[in-house]
N, C-alpha and C positions, 0 to 999 in steps of 0.2 A: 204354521198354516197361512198366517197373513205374508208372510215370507214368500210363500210358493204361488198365492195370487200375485203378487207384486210384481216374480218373475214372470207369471202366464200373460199378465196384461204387458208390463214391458216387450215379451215375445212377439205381442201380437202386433203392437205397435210399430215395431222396428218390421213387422214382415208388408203392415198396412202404410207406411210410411214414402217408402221411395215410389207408390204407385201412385201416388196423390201429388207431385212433385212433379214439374214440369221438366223434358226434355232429360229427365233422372237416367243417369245410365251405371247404376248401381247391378242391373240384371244384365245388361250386354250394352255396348255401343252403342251410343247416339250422337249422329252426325248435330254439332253445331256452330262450325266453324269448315273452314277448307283452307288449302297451303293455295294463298294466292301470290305469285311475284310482285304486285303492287298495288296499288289502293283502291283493290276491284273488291266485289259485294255479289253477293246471287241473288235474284228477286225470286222467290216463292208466293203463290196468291193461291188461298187457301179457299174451300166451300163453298164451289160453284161446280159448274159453272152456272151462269143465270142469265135470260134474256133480256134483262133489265139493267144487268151492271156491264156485264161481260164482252159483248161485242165493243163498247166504247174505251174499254181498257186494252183490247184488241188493234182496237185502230190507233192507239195513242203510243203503245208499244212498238206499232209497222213503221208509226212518221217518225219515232227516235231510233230505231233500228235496234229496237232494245231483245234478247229474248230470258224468257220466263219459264220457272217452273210450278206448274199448277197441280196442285193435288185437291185435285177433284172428287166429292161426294158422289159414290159407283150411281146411285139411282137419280140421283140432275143429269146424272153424263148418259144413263140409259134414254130420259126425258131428253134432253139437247143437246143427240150425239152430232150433228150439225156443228155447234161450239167446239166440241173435242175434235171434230175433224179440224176446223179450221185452224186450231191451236197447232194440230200437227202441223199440217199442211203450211203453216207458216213458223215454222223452222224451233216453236214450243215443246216443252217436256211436258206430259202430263203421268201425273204420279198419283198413286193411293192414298186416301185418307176415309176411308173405309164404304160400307154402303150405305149406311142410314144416319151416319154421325151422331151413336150416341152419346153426346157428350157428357150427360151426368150418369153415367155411368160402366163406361166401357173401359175403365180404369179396373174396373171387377168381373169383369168377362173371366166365364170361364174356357177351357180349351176349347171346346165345340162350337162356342157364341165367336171366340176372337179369330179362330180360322175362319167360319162363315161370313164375318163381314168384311175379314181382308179378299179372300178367293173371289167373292162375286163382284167386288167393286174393281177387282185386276179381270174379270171376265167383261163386266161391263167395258171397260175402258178398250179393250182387245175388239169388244163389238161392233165398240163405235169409231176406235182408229184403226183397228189392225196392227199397233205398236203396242209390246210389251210395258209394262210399268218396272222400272227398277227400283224404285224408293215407295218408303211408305213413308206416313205421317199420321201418329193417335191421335184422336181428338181433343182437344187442350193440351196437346203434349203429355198427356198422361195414359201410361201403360204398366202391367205388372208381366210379371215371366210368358204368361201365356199368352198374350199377347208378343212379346222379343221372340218365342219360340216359333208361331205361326206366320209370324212375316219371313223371321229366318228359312225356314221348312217350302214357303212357298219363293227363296230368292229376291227379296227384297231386302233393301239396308232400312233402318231407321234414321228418319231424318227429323230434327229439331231445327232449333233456330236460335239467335244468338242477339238481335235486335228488332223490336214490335211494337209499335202503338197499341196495341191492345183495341184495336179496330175491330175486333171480332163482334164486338156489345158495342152500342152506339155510343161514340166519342163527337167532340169536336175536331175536325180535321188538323187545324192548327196544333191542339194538342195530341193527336196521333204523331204527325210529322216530328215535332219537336222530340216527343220520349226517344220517336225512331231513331234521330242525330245523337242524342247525349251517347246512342250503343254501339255509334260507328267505327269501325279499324277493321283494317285490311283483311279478306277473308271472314268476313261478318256474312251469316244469313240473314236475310232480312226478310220479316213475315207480315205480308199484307193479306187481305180478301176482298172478296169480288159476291161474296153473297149480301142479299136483298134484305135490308132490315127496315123493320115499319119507323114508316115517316121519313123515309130515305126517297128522293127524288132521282127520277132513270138518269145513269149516267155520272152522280155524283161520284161515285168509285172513283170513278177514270180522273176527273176533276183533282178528287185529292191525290194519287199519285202522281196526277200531271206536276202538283205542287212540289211532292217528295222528290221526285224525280230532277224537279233544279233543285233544286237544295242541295243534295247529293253530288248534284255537276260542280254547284259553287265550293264545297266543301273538296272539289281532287277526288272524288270516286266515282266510277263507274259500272255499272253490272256488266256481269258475265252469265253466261249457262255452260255448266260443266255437265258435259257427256255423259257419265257414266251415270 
């Protein structure tokens, strides 16, 4: 009897385990790297967009000639479909990462919950650019089957990432940048954000990528945006 608990808990664990698990591609493919020819990086900027960080990460990316891909929260992008335009309109990907970003908990979505807030955040985006989203991205990196099923079903790849500051919760920038370099080589994603955290002054975002972004020149790398 204590045998057969042992097994039901081990079960459940191993079934709770890869959803809690960042960028986990135990249930299907997650993009966290790409075949680059040389010591190129993709820049991803996650949970926005926001009129407080985003336009100045906007204009920092036009004077480097840099392009980005932004997977944008569907209901910011319904609020400032303005940003999503201009992200198109200037040669930017914008990509899924769901509608309301539940982060604590969308790791346990069930099928009805995780098609619902991939669909409207790919409707949102279509609203506000008229481009389709190819990629997705769960919130904290963390998704279980039905969620991989509902991105699949609706034509979307899963996308991770492979080097982060952990910029998402308030850091110091210095040590964002820094964690970011220790994760760099060739075909590295690399995951920044552009949303508004208290006690965050407009325009810091841009500030500290402005930083990332030599560091990365100094170090031989430069970003790319792949098409697909």
């Amino acid at each position: 009897m204590r045998r057969d608990g042992f097994a039901r808990a081990l079960l459940g664990w191993l079934m709770v385990f890869p959803c809690v698990v960042r960028n986990s591609s135990w249930f299907a493919p997650v993009e966290t790297c790409f075949a680059a020819p040389g010591p190129q990086l993709r820049l991803t900027i996650d949970d926005g967009p926001d009129p407080r960080q985003t336009p100045q990460i906007l204009d920092l990316l036009a004077r480097e000639g840099v392009r980005a891909e932004f997977f944008v929260i569907g209901k910011k992008a319904a609020a400032h479909s303005d940003l999503c335009r201009r992200m198109c309109d200037e040669g930017h990907s914008v990509q899924n990462h769901t509608f309301s970003h539940p982060s604590a908990s969308f790791w346990a979505a069930g099928p009805c919950r995780a098609r619902h807030e991939i669909a409207r955040c790919s409707a949102a985006i279509r609203e506000a650019t008229e481009c389709e989203p190819t990629r997705f991205r769960a919130p904290v990196g963390m998704a279980n089957p039905f969620v991989h099923l509902a991105a699949r079903e609706l034509g979307l790849k899963m996308s991770g990432w492979s080097a982060t500051g952990n910029d998402g919760v308030p850091k110091n920038p210095a040590r964002v940048i820094s964690k970011i370099l220790t994760s760099l080589q060739p075909g590295a994603i690399v995951l920044f954000h552009d949303s508004h955290l208290p006690g965050m002054r407009e325009g810091q975002r841009a500030c500290t990528l402005e930083a990332l972004m030599a560091s990365v020149h100094d170090h031989g790398f430069s970003f790319v945006l792949d098409p697909a």
